[in-house]
MOPAC internal coordinates of N, CA, C and O (Angstrom, degrees):
PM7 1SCF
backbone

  N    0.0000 0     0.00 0     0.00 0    0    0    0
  C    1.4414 1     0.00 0     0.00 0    1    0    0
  C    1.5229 1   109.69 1     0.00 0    2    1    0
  O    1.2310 1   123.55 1   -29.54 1    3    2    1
  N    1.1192 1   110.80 1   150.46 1    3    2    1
  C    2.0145 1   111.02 1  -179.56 1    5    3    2
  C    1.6015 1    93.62 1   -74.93 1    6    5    3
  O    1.2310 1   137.00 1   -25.09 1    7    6    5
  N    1.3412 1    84.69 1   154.91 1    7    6    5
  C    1.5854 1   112.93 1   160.53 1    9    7    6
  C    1.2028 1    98.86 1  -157.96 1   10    9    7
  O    1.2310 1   120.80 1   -12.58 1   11   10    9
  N    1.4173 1   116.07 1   167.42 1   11   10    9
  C    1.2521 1   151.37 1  -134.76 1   13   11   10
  C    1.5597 1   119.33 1  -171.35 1   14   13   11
  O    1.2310 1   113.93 1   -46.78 1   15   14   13
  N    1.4776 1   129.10 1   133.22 1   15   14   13
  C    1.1713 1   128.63 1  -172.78 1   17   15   14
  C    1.9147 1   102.87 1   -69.23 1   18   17   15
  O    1.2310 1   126.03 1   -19.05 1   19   18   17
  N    1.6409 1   106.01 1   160.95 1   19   18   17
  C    1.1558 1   107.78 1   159.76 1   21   19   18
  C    1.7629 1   133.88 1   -50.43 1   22   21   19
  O    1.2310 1   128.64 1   152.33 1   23   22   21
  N    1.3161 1   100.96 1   -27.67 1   23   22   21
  C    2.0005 1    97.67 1  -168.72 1   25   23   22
  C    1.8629 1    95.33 1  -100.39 1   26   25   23
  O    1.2310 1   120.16 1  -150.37 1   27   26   25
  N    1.7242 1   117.30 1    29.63 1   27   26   25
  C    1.4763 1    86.57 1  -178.69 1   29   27   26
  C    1.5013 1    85.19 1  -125.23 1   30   29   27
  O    1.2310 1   120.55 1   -21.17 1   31   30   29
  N    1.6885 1   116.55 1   158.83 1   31   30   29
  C    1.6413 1   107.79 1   177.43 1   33   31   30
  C    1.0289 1   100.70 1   -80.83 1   34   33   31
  O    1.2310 1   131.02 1     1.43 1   35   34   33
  N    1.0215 1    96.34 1  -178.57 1   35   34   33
  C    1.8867 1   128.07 1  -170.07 1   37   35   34
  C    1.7592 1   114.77 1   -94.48 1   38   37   35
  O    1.2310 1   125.26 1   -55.09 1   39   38   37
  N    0.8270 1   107.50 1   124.91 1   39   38   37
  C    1.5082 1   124.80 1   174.59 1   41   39   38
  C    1.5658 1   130.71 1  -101.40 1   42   41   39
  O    1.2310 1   133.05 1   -36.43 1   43   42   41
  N    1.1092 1    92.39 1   143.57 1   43   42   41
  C    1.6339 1    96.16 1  -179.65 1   45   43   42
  C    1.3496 1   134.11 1   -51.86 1   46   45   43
  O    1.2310 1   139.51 1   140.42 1   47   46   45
  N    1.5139 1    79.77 1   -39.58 1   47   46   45
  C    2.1102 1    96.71 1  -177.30 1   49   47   46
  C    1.6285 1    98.34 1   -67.65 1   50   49   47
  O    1.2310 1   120.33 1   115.12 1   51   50   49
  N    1.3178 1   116.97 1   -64.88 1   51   50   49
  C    1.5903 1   106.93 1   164.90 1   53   51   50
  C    1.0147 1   130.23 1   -28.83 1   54   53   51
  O    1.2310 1   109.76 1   113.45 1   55   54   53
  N    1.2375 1   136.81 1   -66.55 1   55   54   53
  C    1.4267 1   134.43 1   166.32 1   57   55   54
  C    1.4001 1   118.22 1   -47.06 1   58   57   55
  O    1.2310 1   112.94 1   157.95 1   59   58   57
  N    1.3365 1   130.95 1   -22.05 1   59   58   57
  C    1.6028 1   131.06 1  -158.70 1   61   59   58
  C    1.9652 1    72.93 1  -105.38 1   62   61   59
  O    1.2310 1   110.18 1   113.32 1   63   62   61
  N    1.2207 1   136.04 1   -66.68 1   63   62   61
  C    1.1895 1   123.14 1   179.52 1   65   63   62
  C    1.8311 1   131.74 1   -41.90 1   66   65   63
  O    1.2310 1   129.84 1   155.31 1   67   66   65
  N    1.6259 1    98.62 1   -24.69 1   67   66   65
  C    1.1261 1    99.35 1   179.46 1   69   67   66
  C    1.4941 1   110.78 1   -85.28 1   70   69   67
  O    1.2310 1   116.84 1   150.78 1   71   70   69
  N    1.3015 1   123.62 1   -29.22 1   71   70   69
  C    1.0810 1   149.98 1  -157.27 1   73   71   70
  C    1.8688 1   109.65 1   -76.04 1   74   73   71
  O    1.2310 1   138.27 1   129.22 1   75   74   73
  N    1.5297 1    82.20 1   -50.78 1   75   74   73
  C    1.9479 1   100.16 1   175.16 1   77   75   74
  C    1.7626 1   101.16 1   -65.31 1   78   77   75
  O    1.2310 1   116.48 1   118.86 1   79   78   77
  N    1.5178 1   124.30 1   -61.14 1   79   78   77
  C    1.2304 1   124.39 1  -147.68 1   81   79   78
  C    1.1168 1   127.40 1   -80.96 1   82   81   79
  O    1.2310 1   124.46 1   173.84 1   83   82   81
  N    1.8630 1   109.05 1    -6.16 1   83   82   81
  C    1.3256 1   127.72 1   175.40 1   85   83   82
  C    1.9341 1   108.40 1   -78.37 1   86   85   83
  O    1.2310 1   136.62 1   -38.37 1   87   86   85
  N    1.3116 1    85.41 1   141.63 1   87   86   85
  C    1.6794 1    90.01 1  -164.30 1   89   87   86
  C    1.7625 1    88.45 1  -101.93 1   90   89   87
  O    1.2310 1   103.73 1  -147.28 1   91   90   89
  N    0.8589 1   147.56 1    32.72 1   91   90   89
  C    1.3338 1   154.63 1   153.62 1   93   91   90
  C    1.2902 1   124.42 1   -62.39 1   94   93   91
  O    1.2310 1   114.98 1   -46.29 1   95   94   93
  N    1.0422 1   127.12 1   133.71 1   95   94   93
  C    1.8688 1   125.57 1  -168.77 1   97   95   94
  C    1.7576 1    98.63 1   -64.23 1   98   97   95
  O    1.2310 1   126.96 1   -20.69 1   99   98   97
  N    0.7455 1   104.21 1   159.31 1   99   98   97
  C    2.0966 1   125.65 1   174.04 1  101   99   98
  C    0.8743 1    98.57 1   -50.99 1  102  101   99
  O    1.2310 1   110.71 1   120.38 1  103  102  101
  N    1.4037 1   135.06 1   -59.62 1  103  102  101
  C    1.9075 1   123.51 1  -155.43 1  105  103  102
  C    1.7018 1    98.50 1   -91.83 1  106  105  103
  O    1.2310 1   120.19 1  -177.32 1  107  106  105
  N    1.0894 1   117.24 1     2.68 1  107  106  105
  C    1.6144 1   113.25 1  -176.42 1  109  107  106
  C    1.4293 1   109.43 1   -97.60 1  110  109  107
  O    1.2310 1   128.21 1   144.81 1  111  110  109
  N    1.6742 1   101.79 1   -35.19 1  111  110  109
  C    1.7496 1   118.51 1  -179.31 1  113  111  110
  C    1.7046 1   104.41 1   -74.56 1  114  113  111
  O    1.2310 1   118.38 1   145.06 1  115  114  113
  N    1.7170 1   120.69 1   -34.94 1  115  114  113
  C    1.5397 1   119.16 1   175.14 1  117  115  114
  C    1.2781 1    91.96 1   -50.23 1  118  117  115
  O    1.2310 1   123.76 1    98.71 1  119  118  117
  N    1.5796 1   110.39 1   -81.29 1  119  118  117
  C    1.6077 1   125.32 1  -148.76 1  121  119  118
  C    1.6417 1   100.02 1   -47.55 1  122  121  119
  O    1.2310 1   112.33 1   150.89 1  123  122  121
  N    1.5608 1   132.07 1   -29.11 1  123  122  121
  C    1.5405 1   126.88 1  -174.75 1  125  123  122
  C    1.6352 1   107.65 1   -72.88 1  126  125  123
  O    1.2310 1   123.61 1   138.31 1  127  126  125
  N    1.3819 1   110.69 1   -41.69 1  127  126  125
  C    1.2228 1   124.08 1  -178.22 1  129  127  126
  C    1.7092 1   111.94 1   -75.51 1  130  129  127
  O    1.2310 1   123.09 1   134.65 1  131  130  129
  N    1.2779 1   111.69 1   -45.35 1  131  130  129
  C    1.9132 1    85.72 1   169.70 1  133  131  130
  C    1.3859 1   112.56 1   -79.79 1  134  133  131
  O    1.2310 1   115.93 1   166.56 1  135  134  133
  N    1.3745 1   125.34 1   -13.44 1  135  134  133
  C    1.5753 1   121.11 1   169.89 1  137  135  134
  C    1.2885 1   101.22 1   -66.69 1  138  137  135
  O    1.2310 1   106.96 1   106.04 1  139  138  137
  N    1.1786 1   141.89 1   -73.96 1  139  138  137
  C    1.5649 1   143.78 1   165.33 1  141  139  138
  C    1.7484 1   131.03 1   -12.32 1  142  141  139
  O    1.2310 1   139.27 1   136.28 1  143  142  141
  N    1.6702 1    80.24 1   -43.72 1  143  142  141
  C    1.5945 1    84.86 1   175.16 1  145  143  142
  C    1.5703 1   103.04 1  -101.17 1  146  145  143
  O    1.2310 1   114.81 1   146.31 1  147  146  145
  N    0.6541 1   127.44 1   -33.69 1  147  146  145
  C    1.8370 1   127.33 1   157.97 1  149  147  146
  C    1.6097 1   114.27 1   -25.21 1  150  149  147
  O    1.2310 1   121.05 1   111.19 1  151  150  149
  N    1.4292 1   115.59 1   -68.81 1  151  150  149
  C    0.5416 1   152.06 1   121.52 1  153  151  150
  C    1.7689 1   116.93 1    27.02 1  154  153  151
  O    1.2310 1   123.20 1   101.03 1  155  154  153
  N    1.7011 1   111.46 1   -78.97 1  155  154  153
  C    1.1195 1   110.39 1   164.11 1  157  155  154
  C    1.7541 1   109.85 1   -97.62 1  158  157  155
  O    1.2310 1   122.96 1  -170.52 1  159  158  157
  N    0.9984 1   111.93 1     9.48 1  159  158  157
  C    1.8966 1   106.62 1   157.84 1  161  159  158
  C    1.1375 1    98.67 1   -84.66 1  162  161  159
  O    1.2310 1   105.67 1   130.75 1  163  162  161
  N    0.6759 1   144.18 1   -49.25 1  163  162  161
  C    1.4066 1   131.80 1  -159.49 1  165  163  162
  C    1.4967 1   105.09 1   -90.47 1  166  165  163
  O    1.2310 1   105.93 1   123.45 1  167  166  165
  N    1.0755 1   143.71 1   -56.55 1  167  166  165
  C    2.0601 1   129.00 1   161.23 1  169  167  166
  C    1.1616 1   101.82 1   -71.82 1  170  169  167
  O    1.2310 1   110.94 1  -146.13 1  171  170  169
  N    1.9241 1   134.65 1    33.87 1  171  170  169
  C    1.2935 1   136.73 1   145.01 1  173  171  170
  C    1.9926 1    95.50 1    41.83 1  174  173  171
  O    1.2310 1   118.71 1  -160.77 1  175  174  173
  N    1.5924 1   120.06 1    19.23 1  175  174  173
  C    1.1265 1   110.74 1   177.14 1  177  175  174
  C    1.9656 1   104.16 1  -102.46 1  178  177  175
  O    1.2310 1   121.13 1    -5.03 1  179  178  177
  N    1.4373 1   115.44 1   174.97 1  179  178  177
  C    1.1810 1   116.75 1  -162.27 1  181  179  178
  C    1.2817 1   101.98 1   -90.05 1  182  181  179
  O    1.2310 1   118.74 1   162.26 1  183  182  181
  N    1.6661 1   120.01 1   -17.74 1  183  182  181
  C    1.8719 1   113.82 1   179.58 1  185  183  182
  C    1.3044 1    99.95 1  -135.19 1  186  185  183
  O    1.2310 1   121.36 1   -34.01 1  187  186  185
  N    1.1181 1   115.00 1   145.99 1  187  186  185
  C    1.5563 1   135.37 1   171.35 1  189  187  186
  C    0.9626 1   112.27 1   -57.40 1  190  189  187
  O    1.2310 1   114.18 1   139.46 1  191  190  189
  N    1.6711 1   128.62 1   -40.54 1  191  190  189
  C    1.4685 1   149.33 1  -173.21 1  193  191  190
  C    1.6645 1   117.36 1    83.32 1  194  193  191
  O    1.2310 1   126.68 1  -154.77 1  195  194  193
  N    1.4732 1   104.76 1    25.23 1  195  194  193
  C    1.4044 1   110.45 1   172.03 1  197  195  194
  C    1.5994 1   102.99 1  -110.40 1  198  197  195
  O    1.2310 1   126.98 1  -125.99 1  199  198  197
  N    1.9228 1   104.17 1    54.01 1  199  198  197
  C    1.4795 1    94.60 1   175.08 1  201  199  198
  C    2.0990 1   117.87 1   -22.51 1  202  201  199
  O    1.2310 1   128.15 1   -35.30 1  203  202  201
  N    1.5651 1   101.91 1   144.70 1  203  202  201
  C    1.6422 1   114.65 1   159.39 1  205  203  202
  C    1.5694 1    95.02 1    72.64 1  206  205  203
  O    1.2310 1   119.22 1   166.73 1  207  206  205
  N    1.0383 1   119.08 1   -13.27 1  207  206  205
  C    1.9391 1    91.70 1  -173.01 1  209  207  206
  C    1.6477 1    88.90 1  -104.55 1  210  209  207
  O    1.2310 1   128.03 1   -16.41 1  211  210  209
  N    1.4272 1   102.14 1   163.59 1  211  210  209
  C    1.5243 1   119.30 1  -155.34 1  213  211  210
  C    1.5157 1   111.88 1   -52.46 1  214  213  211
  O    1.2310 1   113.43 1   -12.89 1  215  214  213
  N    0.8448 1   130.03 1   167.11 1  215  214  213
  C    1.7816 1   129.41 1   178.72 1  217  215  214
  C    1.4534 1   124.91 1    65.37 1  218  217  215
  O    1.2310 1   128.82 1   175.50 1  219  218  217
  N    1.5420 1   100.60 1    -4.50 1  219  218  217
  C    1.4802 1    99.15 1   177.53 1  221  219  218
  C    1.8558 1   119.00 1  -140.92 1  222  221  219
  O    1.2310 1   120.10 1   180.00 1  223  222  221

């Protein structure tokens, strides 16, 4: 799965890669991905710090 250092933003292709390569059921990859992106709204930071799992 990609990862990426903390000081670079976040990209789409990453996320659509992280998103595809996880072998995790659908409702497990939603619920990771709005926790993830929650996540960085709320520490207004650019990664959650759960490099490779969905949303981040």
């Amino acid at each position: 799965m990609s990862e990426e250092p903390h000081d670079t933003r976040p990209s789409i292709r990453n996320a659509r890669i992280n998103w595809r390569e996880s072998a995790l059921p659908f409702f497990t990859k939603l619920r990771m991905t709005l926790a993830n992106n929650w996540t960085k709204v709320r520490t207004r930071q650019n990664c959650c710090g759960n490099f490779g799992q969905p949303g981040c």
